[in-house]
C-alpha positions in Angstrom: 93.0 67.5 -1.6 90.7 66.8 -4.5 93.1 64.4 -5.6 93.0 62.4 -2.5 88.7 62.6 -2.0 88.4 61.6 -5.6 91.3 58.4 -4.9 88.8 57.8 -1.7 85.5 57.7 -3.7 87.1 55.0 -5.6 88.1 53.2 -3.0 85.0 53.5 -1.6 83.3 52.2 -4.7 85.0 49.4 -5.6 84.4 48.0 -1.9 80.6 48.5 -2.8 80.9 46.8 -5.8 82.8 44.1 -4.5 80.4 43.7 -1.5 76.8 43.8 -4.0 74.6 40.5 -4.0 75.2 39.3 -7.6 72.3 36.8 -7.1 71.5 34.0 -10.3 70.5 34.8 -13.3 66.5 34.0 -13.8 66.2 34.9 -10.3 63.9 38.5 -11.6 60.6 36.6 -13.2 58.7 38.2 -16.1 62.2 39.6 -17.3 63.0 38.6 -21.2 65.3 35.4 -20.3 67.7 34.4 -19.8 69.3 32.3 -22.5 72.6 31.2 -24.1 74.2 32.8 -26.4 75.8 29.9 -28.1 72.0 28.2 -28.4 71.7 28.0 -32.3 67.8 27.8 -31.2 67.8 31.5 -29.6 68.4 33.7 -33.3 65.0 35.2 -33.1 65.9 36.2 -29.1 69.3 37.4 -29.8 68.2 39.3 -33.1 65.4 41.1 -30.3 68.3 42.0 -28.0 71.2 42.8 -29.9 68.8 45.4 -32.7 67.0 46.8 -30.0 69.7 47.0 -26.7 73.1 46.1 -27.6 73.9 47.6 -30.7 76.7 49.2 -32.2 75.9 52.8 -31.0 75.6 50.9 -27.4 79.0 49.7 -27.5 80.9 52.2 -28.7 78.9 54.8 -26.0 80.5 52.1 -23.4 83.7 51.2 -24.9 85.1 54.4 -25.9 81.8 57.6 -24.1 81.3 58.3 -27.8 79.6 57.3 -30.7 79.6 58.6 -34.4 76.1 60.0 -33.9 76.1 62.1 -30.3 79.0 63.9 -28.8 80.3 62.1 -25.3 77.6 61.4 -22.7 78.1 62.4 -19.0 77.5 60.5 -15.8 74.4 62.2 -15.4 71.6 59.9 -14.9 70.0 60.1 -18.5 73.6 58.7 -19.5 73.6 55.8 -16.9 70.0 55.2 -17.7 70.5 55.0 -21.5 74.0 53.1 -21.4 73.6 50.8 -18.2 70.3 50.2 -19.1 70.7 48.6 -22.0 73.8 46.2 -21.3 72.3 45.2 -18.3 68.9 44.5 -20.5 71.1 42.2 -22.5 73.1 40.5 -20.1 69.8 39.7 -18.4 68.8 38.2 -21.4 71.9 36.9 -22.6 74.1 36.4 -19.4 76.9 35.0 -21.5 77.4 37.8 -24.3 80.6 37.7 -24.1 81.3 41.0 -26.0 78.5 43.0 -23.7 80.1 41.6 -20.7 83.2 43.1 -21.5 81.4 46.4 -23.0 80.0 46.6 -19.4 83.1 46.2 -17.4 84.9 49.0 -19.4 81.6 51.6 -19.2 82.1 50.8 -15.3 85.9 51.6 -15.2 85.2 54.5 -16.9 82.9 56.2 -14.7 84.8 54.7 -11.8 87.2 56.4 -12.4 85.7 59.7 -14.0 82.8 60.3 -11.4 83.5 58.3 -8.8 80.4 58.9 -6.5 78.1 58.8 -9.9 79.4 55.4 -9.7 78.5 54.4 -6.0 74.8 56.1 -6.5 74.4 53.7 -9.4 75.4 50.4 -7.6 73.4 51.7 -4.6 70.1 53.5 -6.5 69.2 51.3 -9.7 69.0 48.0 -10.7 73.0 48.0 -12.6 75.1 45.9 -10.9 78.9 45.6 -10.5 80.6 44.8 -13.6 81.8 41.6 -11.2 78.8 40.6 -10.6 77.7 40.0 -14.6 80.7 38.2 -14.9 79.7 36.2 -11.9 76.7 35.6 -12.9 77.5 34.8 -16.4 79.9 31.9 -14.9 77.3 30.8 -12.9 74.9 30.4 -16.3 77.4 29.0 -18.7 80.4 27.4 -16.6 82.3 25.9 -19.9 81.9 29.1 -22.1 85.8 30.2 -23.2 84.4 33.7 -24.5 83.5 34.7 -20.6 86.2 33.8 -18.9 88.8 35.3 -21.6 86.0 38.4 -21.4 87.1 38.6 -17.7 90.4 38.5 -17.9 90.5 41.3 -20.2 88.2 43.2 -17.8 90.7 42.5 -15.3 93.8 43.1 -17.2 92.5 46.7 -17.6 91.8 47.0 -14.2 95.3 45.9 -12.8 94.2 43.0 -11.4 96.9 40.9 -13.5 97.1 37.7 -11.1 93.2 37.1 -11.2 93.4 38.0 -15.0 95.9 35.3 -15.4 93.6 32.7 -13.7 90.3 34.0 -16.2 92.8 33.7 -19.2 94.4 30.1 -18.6 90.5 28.8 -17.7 89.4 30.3 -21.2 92.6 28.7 -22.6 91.4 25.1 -20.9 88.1 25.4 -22.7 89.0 27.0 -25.8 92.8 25.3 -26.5 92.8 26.1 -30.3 91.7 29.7 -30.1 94.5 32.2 -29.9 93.5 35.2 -29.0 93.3 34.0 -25.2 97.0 32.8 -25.6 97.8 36.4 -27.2 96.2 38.3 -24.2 98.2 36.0 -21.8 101.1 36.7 -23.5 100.2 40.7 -23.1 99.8 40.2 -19.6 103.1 38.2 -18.7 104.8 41.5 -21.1 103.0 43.5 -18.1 104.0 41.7 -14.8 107.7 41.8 -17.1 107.9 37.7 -17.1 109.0 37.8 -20.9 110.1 34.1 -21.2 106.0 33.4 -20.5 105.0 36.2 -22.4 107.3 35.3 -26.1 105.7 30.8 -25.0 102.3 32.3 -25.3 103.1 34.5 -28.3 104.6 31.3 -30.0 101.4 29.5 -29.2 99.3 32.5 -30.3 101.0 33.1 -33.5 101.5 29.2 -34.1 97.8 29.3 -34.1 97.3 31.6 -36.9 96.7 35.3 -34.3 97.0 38.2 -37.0 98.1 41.1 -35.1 101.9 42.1 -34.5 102.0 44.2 -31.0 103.2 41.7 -28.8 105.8 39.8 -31.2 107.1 43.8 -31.1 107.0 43.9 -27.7 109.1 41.3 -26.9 111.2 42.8 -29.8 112.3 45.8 -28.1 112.8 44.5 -24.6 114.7 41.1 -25.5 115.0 40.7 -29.2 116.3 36.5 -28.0 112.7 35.7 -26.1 110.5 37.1 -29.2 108.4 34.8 -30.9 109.5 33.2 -34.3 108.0 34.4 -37.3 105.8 31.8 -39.1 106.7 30.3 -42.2 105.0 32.5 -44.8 103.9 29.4 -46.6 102.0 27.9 -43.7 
């Protein structure tokens, strides 16, 4: 029975986030921004926001509910003050941060999942909203930033929503063609929906670019040694 209320809670929640007014970012006047990330003009802005609000402590609490220096933070609502209000601080600020975008989506999966109606009184009692909606609204800011849209579909590649990750990932692909990591996470995500001749074309791409790490090239490896991606000629 417990198992079923707390499947219904996050039912319930994820409806609630979906429904939420994202509205445009700018649209709270007297708050600090917002700006672009990319602007080589905005260093003194970004050193304000990323010293103060989105630092490494910041990240880790919302990547991983831990940091080096403080045991794991609860759902209570000194947590969600502390952790929420500092990414949504910066992605006021910075709509586009492409790395506090995705920090924000995972804190929200996490307690989506983990305290379920902690979740719902946040979107409904405070000024946090759905990780969809930053993402929204950073697309809205910054239509041609790569970095946001592969930052999506890794949100929603961790979410299981595979087919709207694929979209995010081959947009970020458009805009950023020579960058591999979106081809690598494509590739990840074909491995997942079990469409291996897609998944070893995007590792080929990924790894022709110069991508470093070896997880999906072994992958591929185990479930059909034929479709893995070629090594790279060690002298390239």
């Amino acid at each position: 029975m417990r198992r079923f209320l707390t499947a219904l809670f996050v039912l319930l929640a994820a409806g609630a986030a979906h429904a939420q007014d994202c509205g445009r970012p700018g649209d709270q006047p007297g708050r600090f921004g917002p700006f672009d990330y990319r602007d080589p003009t905005k260093d003194a802005e970004r050193n304000i926001v990323e010293i103060n609000h989105f630092t490494t402590y910041m990240e880790e609490m919302a990547l991983y509910g831990f940091a080096s220096r403080r045991a794991q933070i609860g759902a209570e609502a000194e947590g969600l003050s502390l952790v929420g209000g500092n990414l949504d601080y910066t992605l006021y600020a910075f709509p586009n941060h492409a790395k506090a975008l995705y920090a924000m989506g995972i804190w929200q999966l996490r307690l989506r999942n983990d305290s379920p109606i902690d979740f719902e009184r946040m979107l409904q009692g405070s000024r946090i909203r759905s990780a969809e909606c930053y993402f929204e609204r950073a697309i809205m800011y910054t239509p041609n930033d790569g970095l946001v849209y592969a930052a999506y579909g890794a949100f929603l590649h961790k979410e299981g929503e595979l087919q709207r990750a694929v979209a995010q990932y081959q947009r970020a692909i458009e805009l950023m063609p020579d960058s591999p990591e979106p081809h690598y996470n494509l590739g990840l995500l074909y491995f997942d929906l079990h469409d291996y001749a897609k998944a070893s074309e995007q590792a080929s791409i990924a790894y022709g670019i110069g991508y470093p790490l070896q997880g999906l090239r072994n992958k591929l490896a185990r479930v059909r040694p034929n479709t893995a991606a070629p090594q790279r000629d060690a002298a390239q």
